[in-house]
N, C-alpha and C positions, 0 to 999 in steps of 0.2 A: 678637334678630331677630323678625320678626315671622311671624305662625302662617301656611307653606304649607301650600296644599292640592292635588292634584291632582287637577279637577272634568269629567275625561272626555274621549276622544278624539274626537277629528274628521281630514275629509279634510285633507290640507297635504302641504307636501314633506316630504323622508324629515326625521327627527327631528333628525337631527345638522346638518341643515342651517336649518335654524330654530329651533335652540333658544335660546327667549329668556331674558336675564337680565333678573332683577327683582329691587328687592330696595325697601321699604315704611317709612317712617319717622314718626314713631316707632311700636312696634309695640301701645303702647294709650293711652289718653287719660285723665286726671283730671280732673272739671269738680266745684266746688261751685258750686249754680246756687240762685236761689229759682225756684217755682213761678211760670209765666207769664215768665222771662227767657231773654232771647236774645243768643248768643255767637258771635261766628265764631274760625274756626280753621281750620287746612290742614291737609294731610296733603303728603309729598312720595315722590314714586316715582323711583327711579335706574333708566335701562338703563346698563346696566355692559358688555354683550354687544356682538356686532358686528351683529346684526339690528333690522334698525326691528319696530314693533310697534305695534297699538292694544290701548289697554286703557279697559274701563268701572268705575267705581265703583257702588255700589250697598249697601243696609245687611240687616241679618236680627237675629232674635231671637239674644238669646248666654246659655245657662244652663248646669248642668254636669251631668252626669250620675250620677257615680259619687263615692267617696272621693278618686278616681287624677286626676277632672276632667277627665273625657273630656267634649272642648267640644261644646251641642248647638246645632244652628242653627236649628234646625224648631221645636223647641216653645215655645210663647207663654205665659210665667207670670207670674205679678204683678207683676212689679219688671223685666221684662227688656223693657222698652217704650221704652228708650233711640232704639230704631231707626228708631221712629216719630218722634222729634224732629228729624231730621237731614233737612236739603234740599242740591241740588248744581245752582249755577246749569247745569253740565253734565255729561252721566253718560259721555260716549264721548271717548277721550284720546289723543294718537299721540307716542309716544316716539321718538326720533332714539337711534342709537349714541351712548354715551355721555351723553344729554342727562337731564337733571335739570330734572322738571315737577311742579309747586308746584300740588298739588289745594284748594283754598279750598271752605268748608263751613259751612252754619250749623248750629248749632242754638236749638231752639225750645223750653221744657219748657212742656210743658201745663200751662194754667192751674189744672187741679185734680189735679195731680201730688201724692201725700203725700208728707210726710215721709221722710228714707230715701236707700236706692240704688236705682238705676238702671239696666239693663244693657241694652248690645247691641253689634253690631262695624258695622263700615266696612269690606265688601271691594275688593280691587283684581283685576280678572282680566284677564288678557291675552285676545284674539281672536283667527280665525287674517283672513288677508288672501283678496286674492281669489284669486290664482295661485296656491295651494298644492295641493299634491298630495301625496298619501299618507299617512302615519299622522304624528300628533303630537298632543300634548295639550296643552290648555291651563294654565296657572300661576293660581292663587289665593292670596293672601294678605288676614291677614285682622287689621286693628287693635280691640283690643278697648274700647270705650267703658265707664268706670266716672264715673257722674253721682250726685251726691249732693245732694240738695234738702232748702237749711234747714227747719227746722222743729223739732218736739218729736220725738224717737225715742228709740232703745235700740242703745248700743255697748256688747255682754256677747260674753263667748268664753272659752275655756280651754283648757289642752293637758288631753289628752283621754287621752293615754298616749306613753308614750316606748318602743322595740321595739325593745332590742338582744341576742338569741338568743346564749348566749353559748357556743354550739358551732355552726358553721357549714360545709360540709363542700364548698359550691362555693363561686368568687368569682362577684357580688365580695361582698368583707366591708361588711355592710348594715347602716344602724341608721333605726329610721322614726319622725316623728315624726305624732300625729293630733291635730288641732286643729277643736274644733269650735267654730261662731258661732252664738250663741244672739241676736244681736239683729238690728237691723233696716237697720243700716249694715255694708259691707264693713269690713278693715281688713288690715293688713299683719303677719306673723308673721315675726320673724326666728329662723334656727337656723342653729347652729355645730356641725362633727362633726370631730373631731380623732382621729386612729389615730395609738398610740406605740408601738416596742417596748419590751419590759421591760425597757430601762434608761433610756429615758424620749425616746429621741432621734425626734422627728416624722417617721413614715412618708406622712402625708398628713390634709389639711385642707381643707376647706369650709365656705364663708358661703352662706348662700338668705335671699332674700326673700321669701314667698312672700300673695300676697292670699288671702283668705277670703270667701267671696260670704255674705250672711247667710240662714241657715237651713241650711248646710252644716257637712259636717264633710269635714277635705280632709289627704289622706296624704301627706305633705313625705318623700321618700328621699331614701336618703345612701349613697352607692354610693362605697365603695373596688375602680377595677376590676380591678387587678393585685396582690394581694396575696400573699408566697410560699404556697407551695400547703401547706405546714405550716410553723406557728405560732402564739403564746403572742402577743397584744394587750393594751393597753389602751386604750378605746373610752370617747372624753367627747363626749355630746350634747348639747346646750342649748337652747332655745326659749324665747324672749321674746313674750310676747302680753299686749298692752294693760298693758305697762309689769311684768307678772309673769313671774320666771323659774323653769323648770323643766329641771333638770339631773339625768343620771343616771349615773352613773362604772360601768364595767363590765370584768371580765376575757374575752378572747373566744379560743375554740378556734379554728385553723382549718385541719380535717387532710380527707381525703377518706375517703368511707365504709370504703372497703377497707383502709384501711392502720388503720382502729378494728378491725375484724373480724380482720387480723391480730392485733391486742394484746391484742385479746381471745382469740384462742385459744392466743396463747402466754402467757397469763396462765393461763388452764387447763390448759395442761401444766404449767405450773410448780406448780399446785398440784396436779395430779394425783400427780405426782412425790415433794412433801410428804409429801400421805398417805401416797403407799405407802412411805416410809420408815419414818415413823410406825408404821406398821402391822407391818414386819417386825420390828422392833425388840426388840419384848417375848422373841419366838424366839427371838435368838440369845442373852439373857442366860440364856434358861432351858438353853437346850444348855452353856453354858459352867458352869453350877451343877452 
């Protein structure tokens, strides 16, 4: 699906009475382009809902922020100038219930575009209308544009570390992979996370895809969310990037804090108890001599 967002209230009818469905297709784009060429494409938006609706398109810088990839839309960095290439013979759109409307789009790469990626998004946001009254918010969704411009560059990256904690004491039972992109094109990481009990039989599995922006380093989780609240695992991750694999096989606890602090301290009575047998012991041989 593709990235909502919710971009602030305004006046309209009460909520439940205009709330719009939307839903954004596809939710990012792949272009190899050379510098100075031009491509069109569409984008298509479904009302699903029983409310008509206008919606505008319009584009923004797209980069990330952190490891987790918290998406930015404000700031303006070398490569994320994609947004700038994109024209819309028109930006304001009116959806009918149930109707299905096919947004057409070009793009442009500038002619002194480098080598490399490209980045930026394509949003869709709903408006309210004129009659509305009282609170509702509007719908943003948000397609992500990755353009790649031949030329000479640098596709480098590696897994960076694999994180599987092998005592865990809340769910869900976690394994993370980090992968960082050392070159100057994106590319795609794939990871596998498979949870077994210890007789081998699969308690749960997952595949991700996950893209890599270059110059990043970006944290792929792997979330088991219901797992018995104690138990004995075994935890296989995997991570494929730019054709190399890294895998890490692991045993993993998973008891909650309290019931350790119990075993621990009946682990110290039990040896309390040891000693002081120990200890008596020497006594009674001597009384009996």
């Amino acid at each position: 699906m593709a990235l909502l967002l919710c971009v602030g209230f305004l006046s309209s009818q009460p909520a439940s009475a205009v709330e719009e469905s939307i839903t954004l297709s596809p939710p990012d784009k792949h272009f190899s382009v050379k510098a100075g060429e031009t491509k069109t494409d569409e984008l298509t938006v479904v009302n699903y809902g029983e409310v008509a609706y206008d919606f505008i398109v319009y584009t923004s810088p797209y980069s990330v922020k952190d490891s987790t990839y918290t998406p930015d839309f404000t700031t303006i960095t070398d490569n994320g100038d994609a947004y700038k290439w994109i024209r819309f013979n028109q930006t304001r759109w009116h959806a009918e219930p149930k109707q299905v409307v096919h947004v057409p789009y070009t793009l442009t790469v500038s002619k002194g575009a480098v080598a490399g990626g490209h980045y930026g998004v394509i949003f869709v946001e709903t408006q309210p209308t004129g009659d509305q009254q009282g609170v509702a918010r509007k719908k943003r969704l948000a397609m992500i544009l990755y353009a790649n411009v031949d030329g000479p560059t640098t596709t480098a990256g590696k897994v960076k570390s694999i994180s599987s904690p092998w005592f865990q004491t809340t769910p869900p039972l976690r394994s993370d992979v980090s992968v960082e992109n050392t070159g100057k094109t994106d590319f795609s990481a794939k990871t596998k996370y498979v949870v077994k009990d210890l007789l081998g039989a699969v308690k749960f599995q997952t595949e991700k895809e996950s893209v890599i922006l270059p110059g990043t380093t970006r944290l792929i989780e792997h979330e088991w969310e219901r797992p018995t609240w104690v138990g004995v695992y075994t935890m296989h991750t995997e991570a494929t990037v730019l054709g190399k694999l890294a895998v890490k096989d692991s045993i993993v606890i998973m008891a909650p804090k309290w019931l350790i602090f119990i075993a621990l301290l009946a682990l110290l009575v039990i040896v309390a108890r040891a000693y002081s047998r120990n200890k008596t012991s020497p006594s009674k041989k001597t009384r009996n001599s």
